[in-house]
C-alpha positions, -999 to +999 in steps of 0.1 A: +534+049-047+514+032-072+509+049-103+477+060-116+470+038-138+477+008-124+458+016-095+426+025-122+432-014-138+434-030-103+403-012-089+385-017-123+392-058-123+375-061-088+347-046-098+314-065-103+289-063-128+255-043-113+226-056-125+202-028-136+165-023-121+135-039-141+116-006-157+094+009-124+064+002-140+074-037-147+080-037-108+048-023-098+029-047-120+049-076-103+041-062-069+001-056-079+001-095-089+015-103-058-014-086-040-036-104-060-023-137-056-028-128-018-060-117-020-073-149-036-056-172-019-076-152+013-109-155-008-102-192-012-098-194+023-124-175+039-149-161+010-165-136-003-187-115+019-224-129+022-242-107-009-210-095-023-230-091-056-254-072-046-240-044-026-211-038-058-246-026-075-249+003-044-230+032-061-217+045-026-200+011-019-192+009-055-175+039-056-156+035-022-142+002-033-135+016-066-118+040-048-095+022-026-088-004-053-068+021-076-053+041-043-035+011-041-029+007-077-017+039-085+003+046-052+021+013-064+032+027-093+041+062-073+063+044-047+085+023-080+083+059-097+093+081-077+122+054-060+142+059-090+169+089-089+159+118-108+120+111-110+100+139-105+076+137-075+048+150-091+041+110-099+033+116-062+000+132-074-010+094-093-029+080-065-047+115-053-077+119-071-085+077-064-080+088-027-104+117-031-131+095-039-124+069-017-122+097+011-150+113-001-177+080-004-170+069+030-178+107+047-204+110+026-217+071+035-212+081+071-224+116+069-260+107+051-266+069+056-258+066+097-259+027+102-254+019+138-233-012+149-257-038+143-265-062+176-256-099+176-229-099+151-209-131+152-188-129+180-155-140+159-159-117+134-139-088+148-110-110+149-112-124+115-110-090+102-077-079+122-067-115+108-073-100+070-058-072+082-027-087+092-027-114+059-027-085+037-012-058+048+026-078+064+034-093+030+024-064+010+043-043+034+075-063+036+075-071-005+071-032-009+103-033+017+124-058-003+114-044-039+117-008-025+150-010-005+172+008-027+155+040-024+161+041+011+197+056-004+183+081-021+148+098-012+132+077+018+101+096+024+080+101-003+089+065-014+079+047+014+049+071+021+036+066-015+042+027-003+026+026+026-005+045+010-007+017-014-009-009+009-035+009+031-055+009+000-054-027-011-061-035+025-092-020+031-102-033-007-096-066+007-116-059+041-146-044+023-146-076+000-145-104+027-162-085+057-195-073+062-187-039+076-218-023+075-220-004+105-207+028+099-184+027+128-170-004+111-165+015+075-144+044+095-124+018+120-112-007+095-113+018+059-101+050+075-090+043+106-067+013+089-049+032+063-046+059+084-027+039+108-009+024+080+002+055+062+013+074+099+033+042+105+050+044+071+057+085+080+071+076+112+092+047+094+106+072+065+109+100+091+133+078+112+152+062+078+156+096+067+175+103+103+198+079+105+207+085+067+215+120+081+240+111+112+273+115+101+295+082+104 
């Protein structure tokens, strides 16, 4: 039998030196230049929506891009927060009162200003939007995944739900910015009903990481 503290030196000189996180917030930063970078190398590619200018002086679309511009931001900063052991998840609250008013100016826009789905819009457009769509949202999504992918150890959920919040956010930022998605069908199918179908897919993601964390081996 090997004594005790032999066996401590033996296991000790095989370990390896960990290298230790970046601070969350240094992360998050990284993660929100990445999004940038993607976003202008989109702009360079496509442009600017025709009258950009003019419709940021329109308080309601004002505020609703304002408002989706810091969901992401902040949820960012919730996901590297709250992926560290020990965090408390009230940094889960960040990102809430951003998504309030980005909730809030786009029922209001539809509620008040009904626009109907305006006739002989170029027939190309609704795939160059899915296109955006996909640009930004699969390499935010799988950076998030790489940068994030230690938490899946710890607390899964509320890390990859603050995540995929973030990501919903940025990604109807970059539609509202590139598109002209006037009708008010438009606004709730590719602002709503986008990061809604991006946050459900990161639930259903965290719900089934947190399963098979669970399954004994």
């Amino acid at each position: 039998m090997i004594p005790t503290d032999d066996l401590i030196s033996a296991l000790a000189a095989n370990l390896r030196p960990v290298r230790r996180l970046r601070p969350p917030l240094l992360r998050a930063t990284g993660f929100l230049l990445l999004a940038a970078l993607i976003v202008t190398m989109i702009a360079a590619a496509h442009g600017w929506r025709p009258g950009l200018l003019v419709r940021l002086a329109e308080i309601r679309f004002a505020l609703s891009l304002t408002g989706a511009v810091f969901t992401g931001i902040l949820a960012a900063f919730a996901a590297f927060l709250v992926s560290l052991p020990g965090r408390s998840r009230h940094w889960l609250w960040l990102p809430l009162p951003s998504l309030a008013l980005w909730l809030f100016s786009i029922g209001y826009q539809c509620l008040n200003f009904w626009t109907p789905l305006v006739p002989g819009a170029p027939p190309g457009e609704m795939a160059s939007c899915i296109a955006t769509l996909v640009l930004t949202s699969l390499p935010l999504s799988l950076a998030l995944a790489l940068m994030l992918r230690h938490a899946a150890l710890f607390d899964p959920a509320p890390v990859i739900l603050a995540a995929s919040l973030s990501v919903a956010g940025i990604t109807a930022a970059a539609l509202t910015l590139f598109h002209p998605l006037d009708a008010s069908i438009e606004i709730l199918m590719f602002n709503l009903g986008t990061g809604s179908l991006i946050v459900l897919s990161g639930g259903a993601i965290s719900l089934f990481v947190s399963n098979a964390l669970e399954k004994p081996r």
